[in-house]
N, C-alpha and C positions, 0 to 999 in steps of 0.2 A: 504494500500500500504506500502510494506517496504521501510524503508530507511537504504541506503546505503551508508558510507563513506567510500571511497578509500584515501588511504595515498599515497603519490610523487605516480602517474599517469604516469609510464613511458609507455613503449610501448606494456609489457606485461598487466603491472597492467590495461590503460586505454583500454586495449582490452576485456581481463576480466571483466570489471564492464558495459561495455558495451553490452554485453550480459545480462547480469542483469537487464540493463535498457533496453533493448529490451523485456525482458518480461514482466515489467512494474514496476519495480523497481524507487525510485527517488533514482538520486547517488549524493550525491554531495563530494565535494573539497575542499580542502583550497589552493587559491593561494601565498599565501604569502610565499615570500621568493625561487617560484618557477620558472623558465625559460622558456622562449618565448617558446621553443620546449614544453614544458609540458602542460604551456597554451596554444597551439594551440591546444595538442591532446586532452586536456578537452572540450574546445569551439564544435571541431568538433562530439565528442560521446555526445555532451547536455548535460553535468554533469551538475549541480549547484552549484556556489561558495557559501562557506561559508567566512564570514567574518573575522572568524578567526580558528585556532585550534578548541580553546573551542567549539564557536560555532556547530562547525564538528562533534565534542563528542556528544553534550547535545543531536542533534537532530537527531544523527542516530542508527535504530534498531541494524545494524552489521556492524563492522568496517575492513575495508579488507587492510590487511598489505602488500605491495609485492614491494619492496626495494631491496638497495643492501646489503647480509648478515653480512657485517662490520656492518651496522647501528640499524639491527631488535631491539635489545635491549634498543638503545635508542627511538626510535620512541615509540614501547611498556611505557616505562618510560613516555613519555611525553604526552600520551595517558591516564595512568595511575593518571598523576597528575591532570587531567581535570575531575577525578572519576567518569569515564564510565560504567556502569550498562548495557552494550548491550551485544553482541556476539562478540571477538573479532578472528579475523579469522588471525595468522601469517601462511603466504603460501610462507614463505620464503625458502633459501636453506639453510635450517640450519642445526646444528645437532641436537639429542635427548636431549642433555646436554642442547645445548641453549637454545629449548623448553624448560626445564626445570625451567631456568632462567627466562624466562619468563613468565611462571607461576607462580613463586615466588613473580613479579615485579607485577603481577595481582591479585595479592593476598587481596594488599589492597584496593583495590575495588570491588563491585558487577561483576564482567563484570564475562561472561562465557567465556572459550578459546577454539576455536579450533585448531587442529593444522592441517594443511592443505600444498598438493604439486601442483605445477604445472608443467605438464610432457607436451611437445608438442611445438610449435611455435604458436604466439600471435594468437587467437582464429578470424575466420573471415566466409563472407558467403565462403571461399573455403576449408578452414582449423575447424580442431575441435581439441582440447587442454583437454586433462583429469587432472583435479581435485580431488585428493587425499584428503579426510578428516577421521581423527583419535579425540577421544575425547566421552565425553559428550552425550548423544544418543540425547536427545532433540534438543542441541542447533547444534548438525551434519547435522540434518535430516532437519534442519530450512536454513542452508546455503545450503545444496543441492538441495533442492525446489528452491531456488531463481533462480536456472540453468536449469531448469527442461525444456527439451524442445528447447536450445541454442543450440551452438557449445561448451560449453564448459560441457564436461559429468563428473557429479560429482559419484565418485566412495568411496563408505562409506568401511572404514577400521574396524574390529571390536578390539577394544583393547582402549586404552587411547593417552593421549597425547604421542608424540613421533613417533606413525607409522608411521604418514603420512613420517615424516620428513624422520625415516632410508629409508623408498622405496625412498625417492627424490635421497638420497647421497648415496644409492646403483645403483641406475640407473646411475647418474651423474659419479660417480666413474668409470665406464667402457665408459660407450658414449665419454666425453668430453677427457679424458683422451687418448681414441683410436685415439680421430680425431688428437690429438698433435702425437701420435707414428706415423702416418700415415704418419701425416708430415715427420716428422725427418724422419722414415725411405726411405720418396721418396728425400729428398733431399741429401741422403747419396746416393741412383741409380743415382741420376742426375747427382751427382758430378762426377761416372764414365760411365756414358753414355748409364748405362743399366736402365732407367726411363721405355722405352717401355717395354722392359722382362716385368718389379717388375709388373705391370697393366695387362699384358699377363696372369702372375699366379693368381693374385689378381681376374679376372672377370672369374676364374673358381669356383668361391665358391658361394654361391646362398645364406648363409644362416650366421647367425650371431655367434661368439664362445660364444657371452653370453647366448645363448640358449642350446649351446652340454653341459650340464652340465655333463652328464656322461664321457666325457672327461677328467672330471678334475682328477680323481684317475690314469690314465694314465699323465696326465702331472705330479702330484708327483710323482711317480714311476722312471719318464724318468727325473723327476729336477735336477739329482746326474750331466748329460750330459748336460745340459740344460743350465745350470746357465754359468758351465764357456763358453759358444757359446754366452750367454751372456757379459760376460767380454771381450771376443772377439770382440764385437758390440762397445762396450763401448770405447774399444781400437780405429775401426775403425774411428770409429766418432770422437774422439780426435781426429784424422790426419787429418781430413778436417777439424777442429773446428765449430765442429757441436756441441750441447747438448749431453752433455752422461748422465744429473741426470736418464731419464727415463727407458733407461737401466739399467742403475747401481740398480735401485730401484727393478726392473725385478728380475734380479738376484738377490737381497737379500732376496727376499719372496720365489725365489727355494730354494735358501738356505736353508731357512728353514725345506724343504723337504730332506735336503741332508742325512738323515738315513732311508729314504724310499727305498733303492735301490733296481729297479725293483719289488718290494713286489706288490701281489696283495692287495687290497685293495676295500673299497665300500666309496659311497660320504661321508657321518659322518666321517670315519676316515680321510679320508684325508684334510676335514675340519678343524676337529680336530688338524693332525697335524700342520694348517697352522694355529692354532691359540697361538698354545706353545712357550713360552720366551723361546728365545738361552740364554745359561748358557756362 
């Protein structure tokens, strides 16, 4: 039977390792230093406390990281100083760099790392949650077995440390990001009474922009028009004292596109061009 330690057991992590332990995994925990809400959601999925950190370490085959990304590096660290020898799994929302860091800080120990995402809402019998792992083929293939069969579907990346993490903060980067423009932009309708219209046009589109990727060589082309309709926006929302950074930010990535004008173009280039330092 594998053992499994979960680090802080918040609502994703203790849903996560909970599925693990449904397949017959032993999970255990360190409570110390953690909060009635955390030990309740440990009590309830049947972890097992460990006595302490250390403890936690010596006794488990894979160690599953999923905190808040301020902290990934220390916890790693303090993991590290317990010279762990297992599978360390960070399934944080980090970047590539951080992984990196992290690998460095595991360096001096045995432990193998993977780097691992989670895409979805906390994994239950209604819900299923995919799991992104990059790294090591052995120690990948040994954390996605533990899931084999759950709600939470492990999807193997081929390449090293690092992938899992870019697909988290490339997903992240449009989802979380939209749901705030959505905002801002329905509280700019609100503010003059067209809330019903903006939702009127809104429930005519069926399908996501982060998917029309062939779209995008037509938004640079059309970015030269684009951007200042954004500064425009920017403007609008200053007069209600609304946020304008996410517009502002809009527009400085057309910007970038602002010698594209009308050109035709295919997706590389105009990636390309979005990826070029302004002089």
């Amino acid at each position: 039977m594998t053992t499994l330690g979960i680090l802080h057991p918040g609502s994703m992590g203790a849903a996560v390792a909970a599925q693990a332990k449904a397949r017959g995994a032993e999970v255990l925990w360190s409570p110390a230093g953690r909060s009635a809400a955390t030990k309740a959601r440990a009590d309830e999925a049947g972890f097992t406390p460990a006595s302490s950190l250390g403890e936690l370490v010596q006794r488990s085959d894979v160690i599953l990281s999923l905190c808040p990304p301020a902290s990934a590096e220390e916890v790693a660290a303090s993991v590290a100083a317990e010279a762990f020898s297992g599978i360390y799994v960070d399934a944080n929302a980090i970047s590539p760099a951080s992984m990196a860091m992290i690998s460095v800080i595991l360096m001096r120990t045995d432990a193998q790392l993977v780097d691992g995402s989670v895409i979805g809402s906390p994994p239950s019998t209604a819900k299923t949650t995919r799991l992104y792992l990059s790294g090591a083929g052995a120690a990948v293939q040994t954390v996605a077995e533990l899931f084999e069969g759950t709600a939470v579907h492990a999807h193997v990346l081929e390449g090293d440390i690092g992938k899992a993490s870019a697909l988290k903060l490339s997903y992240s980067t449009f989802q979380k990001t939209s749901r705030i423009l959505a905002a801002v932009s329905y509280a700019l309708a609100h503010d003059w009474g067209v809330e019903e219209d903006l939702l009127d046009i809104a429930r005519g589109r069926t399908t996501s922009y982060l998917t029309e990727i062939d779209y995008f060589p037509k938004v640079a082309a059309r970015a030269w028009r684009w951007a200042p309709e954004m500064r425009e926006a920017e403007s609008a929302l200053g007069e209600t004292c609304l946020p304008t950074e996410l517009v502002e930010a809009a527009a400085a990535v057309m910007e970038r596109w602002g010698d594209a004008k009308d050109l035709p173009m295919d997706l590389p280039e105009a990636l390309t061009r979005l990826h070029r330092v302004l002089d």
